[in-house]
C-alpha positions, 0 to 999 in steps of 0.5 A: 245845164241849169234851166234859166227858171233855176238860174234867177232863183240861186241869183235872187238875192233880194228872195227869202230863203223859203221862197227860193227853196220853193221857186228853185224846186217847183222851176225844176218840176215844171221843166223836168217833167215827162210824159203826158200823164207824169207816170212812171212807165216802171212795172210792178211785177217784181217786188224787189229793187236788185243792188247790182253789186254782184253776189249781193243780190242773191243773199237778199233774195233778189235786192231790197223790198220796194216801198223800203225806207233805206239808210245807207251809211258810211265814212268819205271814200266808202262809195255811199253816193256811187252805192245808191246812185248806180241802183237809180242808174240801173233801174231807170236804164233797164227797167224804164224807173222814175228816179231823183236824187238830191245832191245837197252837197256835191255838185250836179258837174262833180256828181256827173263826172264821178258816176261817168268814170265809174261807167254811169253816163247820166245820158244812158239814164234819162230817168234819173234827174238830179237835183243841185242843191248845193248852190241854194245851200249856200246861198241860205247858210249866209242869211239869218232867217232859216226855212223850214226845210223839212217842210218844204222838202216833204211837200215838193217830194209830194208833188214829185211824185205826184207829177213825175211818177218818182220810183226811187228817191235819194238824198245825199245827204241827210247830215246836210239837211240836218245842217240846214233845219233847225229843230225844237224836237229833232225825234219827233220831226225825223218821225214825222218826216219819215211817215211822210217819205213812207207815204210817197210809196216810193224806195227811198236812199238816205244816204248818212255820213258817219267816222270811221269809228262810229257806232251809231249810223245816222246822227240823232239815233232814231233814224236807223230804227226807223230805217226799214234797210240799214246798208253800213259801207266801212273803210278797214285798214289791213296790213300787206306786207311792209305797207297798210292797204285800206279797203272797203266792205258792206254789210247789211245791218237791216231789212226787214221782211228778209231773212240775210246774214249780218257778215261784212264782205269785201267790196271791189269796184273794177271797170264800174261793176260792183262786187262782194267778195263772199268765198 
């Protein structure tokens, strides 16, 4: 449920967008804030995040580097937001993890339903608080003027972490935000705006839509050279018989610091476990 500071900030009409970027995010941080001190209670005695797909995690050497910047990219239906939020799911469920994921697209109600049929009550999890930004969106696609949405997103991710201790942060997805910034030099911004996520010293899921038949995994190119992980979900069609079957495989194309193979395995997803299929 929406707090009432979040409710009068989507329904100001009279607002400018970048205020209500601001008042819509700053609202959130106040209300969701927890424990005294705003630290994570997440130990760091492991340096790596594990995937939870099973068999994956084992060709990683235990998961994904902490502190990586990863691209997770994927067509519709190849579970790119299921992937990233089951691993915030799962660290703030078993180990105690600060996480936020910005849902720019979805909403809150549909996100939450779609993770719960897949065995991931967000009430098992109240580490992981999910920020709606959907509304917000569309409110600011019918006026004119546009916010300077890289900023305003760099500085409240700042301030997230220094309030709320954030471990993992997920945003789903970069093509939306695309959408909402208008660039005068998209390569240097997109730099810009990595170095500052890096500077959050947090694990960060950029989730980045692209078509099937795609080559490039993010829009503008540069990210997936920025990216320190690049985790490619795709959708294959294989003939069965009289019938064709669509499935889906991963692979990982990127990680740096990890010696792994460059193979794409089945994924199955059955009764909310992920899993390769690697003999």
């Amino acid at each position: 449920m929406a707090v009432p500071a979040l409710r009068s900030a989507i329904q100001c009409g009279g607002c400018r967008p970048r205020a209500i970027t601001f008042y819509l995010l700053e609202a959130f941080a106040r209300h969701r804030r927890f424990g005294s001190g705003g630290g994570s209670i997440l130990s760091q005695a492991t340096d790596k995040i594990p995937t939870y797909v099973v068999g994956l995690d084992d060709r990683l050497s235990g998961g994904i580097p902490r502190g990586h910047i990863v691209l997770v990219a994927g067509p519709p239906g190849s579970l790119k937001s299921s992937f990233v939020y089951r691993i915030l799911f799962h660290e703030a469920k078993e180990h105690g993890a600060s996480g936020l994921y910005l849902s720019m697209e979805q909403s809150r109600t549909s996100l939450i339903s779609q993770m719960t049929s897949l065995g991931m009550d967000p009430g098992h999890a109240k580490g992981v608080h999910i920020i709606d930004v959907r509304a917000l969106r569309r409110e600011i696609e019918e006026v004119r003027e546009q916010p300077r949405w890289l900023l305003g997103l760099r500085r409240q991710l700042a301030r997230y972490k220094e309030e709320m201790g954030c471990d993992l942060i997920a945003l789903d997805s970069l093509d939306a935000l695309y959408a909402l910034a208008p660039f005068e030099s998209p390569r240097n911004e997109i730099f810009q705006f990595f170095e500052e996520l890096r500077d959050l010293n947090a694990t960060t899921f950029l989730v980045s839509e692209m078509p099937r038949d795609a080559t490039a995994f993010a829009h503008f190119g540069v990210e997936e050279f920025l990216s320190d992980t690049i985790i490619h979900l795709r959708l294959r069609e294989v003939d069965v018989g009289m019938s064709t079957s669509v499935r889906r495989y991963l692979g990982v194309v990127k990680m740096r610091g990890v010696e792994h193979d460059l193979d794409y395995y089945p994924l199955l997803v059955e009764r909310g476990v992920f899993e390769i299929v690697s003999e």
